[in-house]
C-alpha positions in Angstrom: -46.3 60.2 36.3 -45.8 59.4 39.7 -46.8 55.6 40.6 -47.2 53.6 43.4 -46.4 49.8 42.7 -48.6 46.6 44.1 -47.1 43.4 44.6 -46.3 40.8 46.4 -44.7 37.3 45.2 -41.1 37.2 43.2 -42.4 36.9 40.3 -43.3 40.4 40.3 -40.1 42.1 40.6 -39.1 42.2 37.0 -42.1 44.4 36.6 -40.9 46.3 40.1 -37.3 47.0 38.4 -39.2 47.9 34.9 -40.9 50.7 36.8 -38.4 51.9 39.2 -35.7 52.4 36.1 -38.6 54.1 33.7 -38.8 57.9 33.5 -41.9 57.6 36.3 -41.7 59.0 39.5 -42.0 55.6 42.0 -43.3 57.1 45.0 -44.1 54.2 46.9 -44.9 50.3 46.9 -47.8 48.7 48.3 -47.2 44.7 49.3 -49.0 42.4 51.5 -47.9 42.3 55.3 -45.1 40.2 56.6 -45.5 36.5 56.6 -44.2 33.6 58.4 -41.9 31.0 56.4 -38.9 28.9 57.0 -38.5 26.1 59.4 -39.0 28.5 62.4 -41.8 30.2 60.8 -40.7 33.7 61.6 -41.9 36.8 59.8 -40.7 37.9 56.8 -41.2 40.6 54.3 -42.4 40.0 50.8 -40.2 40.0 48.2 -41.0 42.5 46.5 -40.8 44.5 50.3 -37.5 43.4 50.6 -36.6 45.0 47.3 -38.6 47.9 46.9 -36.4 48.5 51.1 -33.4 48.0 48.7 -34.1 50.8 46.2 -34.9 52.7 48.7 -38.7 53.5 47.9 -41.4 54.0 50.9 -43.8 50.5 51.8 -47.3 50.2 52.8 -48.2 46.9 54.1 -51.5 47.1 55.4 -53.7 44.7 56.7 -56.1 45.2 54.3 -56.5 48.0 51.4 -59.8 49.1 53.0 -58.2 50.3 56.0 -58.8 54.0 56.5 -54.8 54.8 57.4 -53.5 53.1 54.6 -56.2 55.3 52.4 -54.6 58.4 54.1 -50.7 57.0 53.3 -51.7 56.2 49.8 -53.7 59.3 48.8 -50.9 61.5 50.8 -48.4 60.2 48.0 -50.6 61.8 45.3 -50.0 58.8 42.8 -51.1 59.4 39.2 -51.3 55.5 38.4 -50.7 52.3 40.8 -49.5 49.3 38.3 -50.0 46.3 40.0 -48.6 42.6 39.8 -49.7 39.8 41.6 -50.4 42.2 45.0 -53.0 39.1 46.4 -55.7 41.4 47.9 -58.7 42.7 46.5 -59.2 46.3 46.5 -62.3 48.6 47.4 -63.4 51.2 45.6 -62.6 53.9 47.7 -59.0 52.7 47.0 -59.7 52.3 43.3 -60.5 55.9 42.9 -57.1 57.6 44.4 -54.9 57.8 41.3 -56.5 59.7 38.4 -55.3 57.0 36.1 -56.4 53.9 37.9 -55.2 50.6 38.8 -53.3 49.0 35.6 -52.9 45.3 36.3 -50.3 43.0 34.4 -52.4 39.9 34.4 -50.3 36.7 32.8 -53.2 35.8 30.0 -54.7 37.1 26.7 -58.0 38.5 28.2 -60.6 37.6 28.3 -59.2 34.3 28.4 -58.3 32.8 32.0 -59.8 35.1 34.0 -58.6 34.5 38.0 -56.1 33.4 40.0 -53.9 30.8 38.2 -53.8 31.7 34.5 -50.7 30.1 33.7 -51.6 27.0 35.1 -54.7 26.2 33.7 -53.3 27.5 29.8 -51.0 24.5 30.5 -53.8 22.3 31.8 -56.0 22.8 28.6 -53.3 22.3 26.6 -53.5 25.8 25.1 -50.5 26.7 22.3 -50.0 30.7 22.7 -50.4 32.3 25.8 -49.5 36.2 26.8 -50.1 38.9 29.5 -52.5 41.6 29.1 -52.5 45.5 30.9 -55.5 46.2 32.0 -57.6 48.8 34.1 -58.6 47.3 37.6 -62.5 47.5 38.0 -64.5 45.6 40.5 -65.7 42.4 38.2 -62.9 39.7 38.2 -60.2 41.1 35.8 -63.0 42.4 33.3 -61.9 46.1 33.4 -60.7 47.6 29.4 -58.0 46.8 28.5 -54.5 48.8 27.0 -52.0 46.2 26.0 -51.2 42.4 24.9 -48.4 40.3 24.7 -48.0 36.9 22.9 -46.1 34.1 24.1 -45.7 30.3 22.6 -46.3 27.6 25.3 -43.5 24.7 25.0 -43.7 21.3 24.9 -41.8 20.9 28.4 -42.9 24.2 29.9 -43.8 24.0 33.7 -45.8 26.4 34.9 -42.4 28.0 36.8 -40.9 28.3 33.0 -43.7 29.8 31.5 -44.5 32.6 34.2 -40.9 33.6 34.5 -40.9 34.0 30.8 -44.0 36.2 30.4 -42.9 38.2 34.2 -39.7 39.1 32.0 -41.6 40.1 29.0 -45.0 41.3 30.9 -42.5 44.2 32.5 -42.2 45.8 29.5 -45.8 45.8 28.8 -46.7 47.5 31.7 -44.2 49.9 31.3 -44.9 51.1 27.8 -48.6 50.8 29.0 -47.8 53.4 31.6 -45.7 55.5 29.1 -48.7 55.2 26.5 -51.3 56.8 29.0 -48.8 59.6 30.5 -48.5 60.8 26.9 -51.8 60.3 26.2 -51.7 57.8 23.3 -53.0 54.8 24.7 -57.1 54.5 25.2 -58.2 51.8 27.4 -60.5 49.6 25.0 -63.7 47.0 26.5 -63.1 43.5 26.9 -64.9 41.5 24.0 -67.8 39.3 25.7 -66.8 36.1 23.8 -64.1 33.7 24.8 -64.4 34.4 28.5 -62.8 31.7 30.6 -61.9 31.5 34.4 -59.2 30.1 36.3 -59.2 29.0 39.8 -56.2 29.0 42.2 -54.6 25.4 41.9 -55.7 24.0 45.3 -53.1 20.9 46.3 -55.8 18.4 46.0 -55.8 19.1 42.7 -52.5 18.2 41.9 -53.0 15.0 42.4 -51.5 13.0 39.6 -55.0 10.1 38.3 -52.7 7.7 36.6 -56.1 6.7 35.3 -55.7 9.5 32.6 -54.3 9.6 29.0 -50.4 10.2 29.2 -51.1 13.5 27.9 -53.1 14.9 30.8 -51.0 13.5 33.3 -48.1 15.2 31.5 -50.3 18.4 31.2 -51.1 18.3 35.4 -47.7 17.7 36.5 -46.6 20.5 34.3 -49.2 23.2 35.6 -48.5 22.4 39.2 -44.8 22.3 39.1 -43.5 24.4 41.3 -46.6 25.0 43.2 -48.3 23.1 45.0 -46.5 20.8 43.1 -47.9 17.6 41.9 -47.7 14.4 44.3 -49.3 10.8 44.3 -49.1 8.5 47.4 -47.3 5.0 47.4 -46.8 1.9 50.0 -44.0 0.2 51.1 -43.6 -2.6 53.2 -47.5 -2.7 54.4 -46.5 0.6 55.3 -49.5 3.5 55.5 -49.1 5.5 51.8 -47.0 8.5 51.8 -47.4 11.1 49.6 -44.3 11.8 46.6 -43.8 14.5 44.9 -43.7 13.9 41.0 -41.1 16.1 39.1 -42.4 16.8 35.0 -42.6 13.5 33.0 -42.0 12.8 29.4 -44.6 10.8 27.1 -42.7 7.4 26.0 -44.9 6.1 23.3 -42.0 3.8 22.9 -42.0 1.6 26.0 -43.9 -1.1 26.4 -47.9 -0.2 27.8 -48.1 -0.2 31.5 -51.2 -0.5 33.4 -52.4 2.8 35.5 -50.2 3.6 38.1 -47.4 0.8 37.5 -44.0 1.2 38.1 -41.3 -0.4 36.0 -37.7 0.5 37.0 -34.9 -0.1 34.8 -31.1 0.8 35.4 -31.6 4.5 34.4 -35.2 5.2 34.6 -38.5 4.9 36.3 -41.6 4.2 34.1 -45.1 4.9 34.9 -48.2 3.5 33.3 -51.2 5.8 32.3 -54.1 4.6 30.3 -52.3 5.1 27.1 -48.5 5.1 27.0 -46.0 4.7 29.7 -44.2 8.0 30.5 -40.8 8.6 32.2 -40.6 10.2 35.6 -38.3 13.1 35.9 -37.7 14.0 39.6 -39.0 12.7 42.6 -39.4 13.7 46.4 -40.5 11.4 49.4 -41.8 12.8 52.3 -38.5 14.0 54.5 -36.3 13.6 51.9 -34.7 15.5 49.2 -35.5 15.9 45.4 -33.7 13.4 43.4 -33.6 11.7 40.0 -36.5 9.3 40.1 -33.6 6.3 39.0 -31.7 7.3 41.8 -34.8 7.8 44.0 -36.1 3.8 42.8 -32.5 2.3 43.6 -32.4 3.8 47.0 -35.9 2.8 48.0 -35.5 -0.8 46.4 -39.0 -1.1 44.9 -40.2 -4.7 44.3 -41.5 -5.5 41.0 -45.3 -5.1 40.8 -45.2 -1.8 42.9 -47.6 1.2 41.9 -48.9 4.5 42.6 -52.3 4.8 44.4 -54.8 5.3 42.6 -57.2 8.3 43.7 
């Protein structure tokens, strides 16, 4: 078939080299437009811009999907099917109805389950045991269209929300591409959600990554985890009747072994950095004060000299 490819962030260029080395024609890939990062905030293209330039394959980057000239480009390339991966734009109908196949989506959950923005995230949050990505067909209700393939994946003990997604990227490439192999040949049949087990999930806002050390040591292990890397979960601590400054809190580990500490407490010891919750104590990984770099939390303690009695704020 011929394909046009939507994305945006990195972590959808496994899917982008899946599709690109498949027996399908890539005609063209369709990315969000050029954005502003680093310290001088300049423009710069996506990456999956930067490597779809690389293979050599045509990119649209328009404003917005529903923009009449991009409507021309796209039907102009005569796709059969657009798979798409994280592209970050909803698209109109008039869009939707180009290729004669559809939109096929790899969304990073078991549908119906986690439904929206930050999947991976909140299957960490809730604690959940298996997760997976799904194919489905792009319709206008919230990642409802039928659906043509699953994959399974065990969530770990440790898994951040980085680990998890990079494994099911890696493994959700090759579920999109069988799922465009299965409905070239013809012997894959789009199949309705069920109605039950419908759950949504919301993008991660930074205000909810704030660590409450008022939780059990389980939930605080479970936030940290589904908002490391991004936004990346923080808590705010004063020094020397200084204003609080927000710090970055790297994953923690559940100590059931140290001594109970109250909410929020800090007890440093020659190689590690306890915090209390409202159960057990857990151990901080990494840490990152404003205008300084990540570091060991031990190292991070000794450098900052913390005097005994010294705790998070509370929220």
């Amino acid at each position: 078939m011929r394909v046009v490819f939507a994305g945006t962030p990195e972590v959808a260029l496994p899917a982008l080299e899946a599709v690109h080395a498949s027996a399908h024609d890539l005609v063209g890939v369709l990315t969000r437009p050029d954005a502003p990062s680093g310290r001088g905030r300049h423009l710069h293209p996506s990456p999956v811009a930067q490597r779809a330039t690389e293979l050599g394959v045509p990119v649209l980057k328009p404003e917005h999907p529903r923009d009449p000239a991009f409507r021309a480009e796209l039907t102009a390339l005569a796709p059969d099917c657009c798979p798409v991966v994280a592209y970050g734009a909803l698209l109109p109908q008039s869009a939707l109805d180009i290729p004669v196949h559809g939109w096929v989506n790899l969304h990073f959950s078991c549908l119906p389950a986690w439904r929206g923005a930050a999947p991976v995230q909140h299957a960490i949050w809730a604690g959940d045991e298996v997760t997976g990505a799904t194919t489905f067909r792009i319709v206008k209700e919230l990642d409802a269209g039928p659906t043509y393939g699953v994959m399974t994946e065990r969530i770990r003990p440790t898994d951040t929300a980085g680990d998890l997604l990079g494994r099911l990227a890696e493994g959700g490439a090759g579920l999109l591409v069988a799922t465009l192999d299965g409905i070239a040949d013809g012997s894959l049949e789009a199949r309705p959600q069920p109605g039950d087990g419908v759950t949504y999930a919301a993008k991660i806002e930074v205000e909810d990554a704030h660590v409450d050390w008022r939780e059990p040591a389980v939930g605080v292990d479970r936030r940290i985890r589904a908002c490391t890397p991004g936004p990346g979960a923080w808590s705010t601590l004063a020094l020397d009747g200084e204003e609080p400054q927000r710090v970055k809190v790297g994953p923690v580990t559940v100590d059931p072994d140290h001594a109970p500490l109250e909410p929020g407490l800090l007890a440093v010891s020659k190689n590690a950095v306890h915090v209390g919750t409202a159960t057990a104590a857990v151990r901080l990984g990494e840490v990152k004060a404003f205008g300084k770099k990540q570091m060991a939390a031990a190292d991070w303690a000794r450098g900052v000299r913390l005097p005994p009695g010294t705790r998070f704020g509370a929220r």
